[in-house]
RONU-833434 format. One record per residue (C-alpha): x negated, y, z; residue in three letters. Coordinates in pm, whole numbers, padded with zeros to 5 digits, always signed. Layout:
<atoms>
XYZALA
...
</atoms>
This chain:
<atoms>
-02655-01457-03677UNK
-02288-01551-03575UNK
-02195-01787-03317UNK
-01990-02108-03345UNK
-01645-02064-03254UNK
-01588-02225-02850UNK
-01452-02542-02847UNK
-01140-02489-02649UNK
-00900-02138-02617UNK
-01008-01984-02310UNK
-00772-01714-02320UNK
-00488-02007-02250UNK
-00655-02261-02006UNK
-00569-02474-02219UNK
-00796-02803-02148UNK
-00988-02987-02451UNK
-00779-03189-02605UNK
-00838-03635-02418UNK
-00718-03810-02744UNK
-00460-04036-02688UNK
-00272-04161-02367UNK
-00428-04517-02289UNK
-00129-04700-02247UNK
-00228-04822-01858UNK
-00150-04433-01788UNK
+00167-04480-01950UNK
+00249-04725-01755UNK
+00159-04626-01437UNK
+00376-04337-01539UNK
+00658-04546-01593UNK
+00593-04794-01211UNK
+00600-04421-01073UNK
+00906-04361-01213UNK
+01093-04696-01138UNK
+00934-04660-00757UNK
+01113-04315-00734UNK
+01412-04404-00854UNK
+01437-04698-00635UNK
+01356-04462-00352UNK
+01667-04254-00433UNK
+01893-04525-00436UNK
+01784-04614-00146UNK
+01845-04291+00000UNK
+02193-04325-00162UNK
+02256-04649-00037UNK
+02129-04532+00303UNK
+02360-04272+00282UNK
+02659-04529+00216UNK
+02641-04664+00566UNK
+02576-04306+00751UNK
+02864-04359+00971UNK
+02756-04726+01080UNK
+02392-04608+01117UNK
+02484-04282+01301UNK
+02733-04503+01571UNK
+02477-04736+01609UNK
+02194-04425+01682UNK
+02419-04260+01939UNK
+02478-04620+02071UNK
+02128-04668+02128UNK
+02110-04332+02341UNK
+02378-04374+02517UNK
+02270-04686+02653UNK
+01901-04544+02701UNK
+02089-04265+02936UNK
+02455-04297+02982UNK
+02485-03902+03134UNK
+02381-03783+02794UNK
+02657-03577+02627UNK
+02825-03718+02313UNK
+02895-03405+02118UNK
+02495-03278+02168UNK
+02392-03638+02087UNK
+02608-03679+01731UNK
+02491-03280+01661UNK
+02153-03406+01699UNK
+02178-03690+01472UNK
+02389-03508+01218UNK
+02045-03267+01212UNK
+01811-03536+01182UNK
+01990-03674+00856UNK
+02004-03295+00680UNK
+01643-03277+00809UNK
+01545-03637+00656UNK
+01728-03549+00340UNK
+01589-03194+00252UNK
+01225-03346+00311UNK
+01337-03672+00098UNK
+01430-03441-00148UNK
+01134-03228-00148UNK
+00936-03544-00110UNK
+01082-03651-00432UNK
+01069-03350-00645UNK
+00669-03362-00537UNK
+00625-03701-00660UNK
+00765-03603-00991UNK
+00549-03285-01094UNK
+00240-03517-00977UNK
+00348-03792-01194UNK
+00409-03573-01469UNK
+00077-03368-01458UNK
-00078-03724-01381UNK
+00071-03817-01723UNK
-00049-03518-01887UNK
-00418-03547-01767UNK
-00448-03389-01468UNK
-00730-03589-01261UNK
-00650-03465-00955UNK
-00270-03531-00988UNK
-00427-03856-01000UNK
-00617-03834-00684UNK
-00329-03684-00508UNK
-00067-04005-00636UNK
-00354-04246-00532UNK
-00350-04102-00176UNK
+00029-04025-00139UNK
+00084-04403-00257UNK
-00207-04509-00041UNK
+00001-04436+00266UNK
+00312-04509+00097UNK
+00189-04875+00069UNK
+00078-04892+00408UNK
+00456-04723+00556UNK
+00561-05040+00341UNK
+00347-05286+00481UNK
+00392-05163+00860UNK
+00799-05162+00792UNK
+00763-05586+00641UNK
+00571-05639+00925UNK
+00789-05513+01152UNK
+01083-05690+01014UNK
+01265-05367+00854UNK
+01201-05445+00504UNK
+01476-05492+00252UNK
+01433-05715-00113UNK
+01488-05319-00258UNK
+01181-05223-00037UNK
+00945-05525-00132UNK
+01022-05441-00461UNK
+00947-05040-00415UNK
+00598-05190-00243UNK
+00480-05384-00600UNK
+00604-05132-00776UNK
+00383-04880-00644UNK
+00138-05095-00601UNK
+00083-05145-00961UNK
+00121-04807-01008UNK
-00185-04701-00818UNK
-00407-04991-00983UNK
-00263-04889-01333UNK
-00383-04508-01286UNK
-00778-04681-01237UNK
-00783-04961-01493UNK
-01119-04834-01710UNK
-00906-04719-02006UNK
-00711-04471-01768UNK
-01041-04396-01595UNK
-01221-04319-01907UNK
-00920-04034-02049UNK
-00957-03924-01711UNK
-01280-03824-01724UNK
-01319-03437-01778UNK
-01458-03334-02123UNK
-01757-03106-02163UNK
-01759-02855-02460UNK
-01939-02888-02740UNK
-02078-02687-03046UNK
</atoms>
C-alpha cells in the first residue's frame, strides 16, 4: 500500500499555498506603504530645517544653564540627530520587511504591524494633543490607521488563517 503524496514540500518550508490576496490585504499593504513614505519625507523635510532646529535646541540649553559650554552642547546635538537618523532608518527598513512578509502571508508579520502601529497611533495622538502635530502628521495618523483596520477586515482575517494539510 503506498501513501498519498504530502500536501506541501517539506524539504522547502514552503507554506500551503492561501489562494488569492483578498484585496483588504492589498490595501493595507499599500496605507503601509504611503504611511512610510510620508514618514521619510518627513524625516527629509525635518532634515531641511536642521540648522534652525539645532539653534533653537542649543538655545533652549543655554537658557536652562547659561555655564554650559557651546562646543560640548552643538557636539551633543549633532549626535542626537546621527543617533535619531540611524534608528529612523533602521526603523524604516523594519517596517518594510514586515509589510512585505505581511503581504505575503505571514500572520505574525501581521501581529507585529498591528502592535508597532498600535503605538505608532498612540505617539500620534499624544504629539496632536500636545500641539506638535503637523497636516503631514494627521495625515500619517489615518493613514496608518486604516492600515491596521485593513489587515483585520474578515476577508484578510480569513487568508490569514493558517492552513492544515490534507490528504
Amino acid at each position: 500500500m503506498t501513501m498519498p503524496p504530502p500536501p506541501e514540500d517539506y524539504s522547502t518550508g514552503q507554506a500551503p499555498l492561501r489562494g488569492n490576496r483578498p484585496k483588504e490585504v492589498e490595501i493595507s499593504f499599500w496605507l503601509w506603504i504611503a504611511t512610510v513614505v510620508l514618514g521619510v519625507v518627513g524625516m527629509i523635510a525635518m532634515y531641511s530645517q536642521i540648522n534652525q532646529i539645532r539653534a533653537e535646541a542649543i538655545n533652549r540649553v543655554l537658557a536652562q544653564n547659561p555655564a554650559a559650554d557651546q562646543s560640548t552642547i552643538e557636539s551633543a546635538t549633532t549626535a542626537g540627530f546621527i543617533i535619531g537618523s540611524v534608528l529612523g532608518l533602521l526603523v524604516v527598513a523594519a517596517e518594510l520587511v514586515f509589510v512585505f512578509l505581511m503581504r505575503g502571508g505571514r500572520n505574525w508579520a501581521r501581529i507585529v504591524l498591528a502592535v508597532l502601529g498600535g503605538l505608532g497611533v498612540l505617539l500620534g495622538l499624544i504629539g496632536l494633543a500636545i500641539g506638535g502635530g503637523s497636516i503631514t502628521g494627521l495625515l500619517q495618523l489615518l493613514l496608518l490607521i486604516g492600515a491596521i483596520v485593513t489587515m483585520f477586515l474578515p476577508p484578510a482575517n480569513a487568508w490569514f488563517q493558517p492552513r492544515r494539510p490534507g490528504f
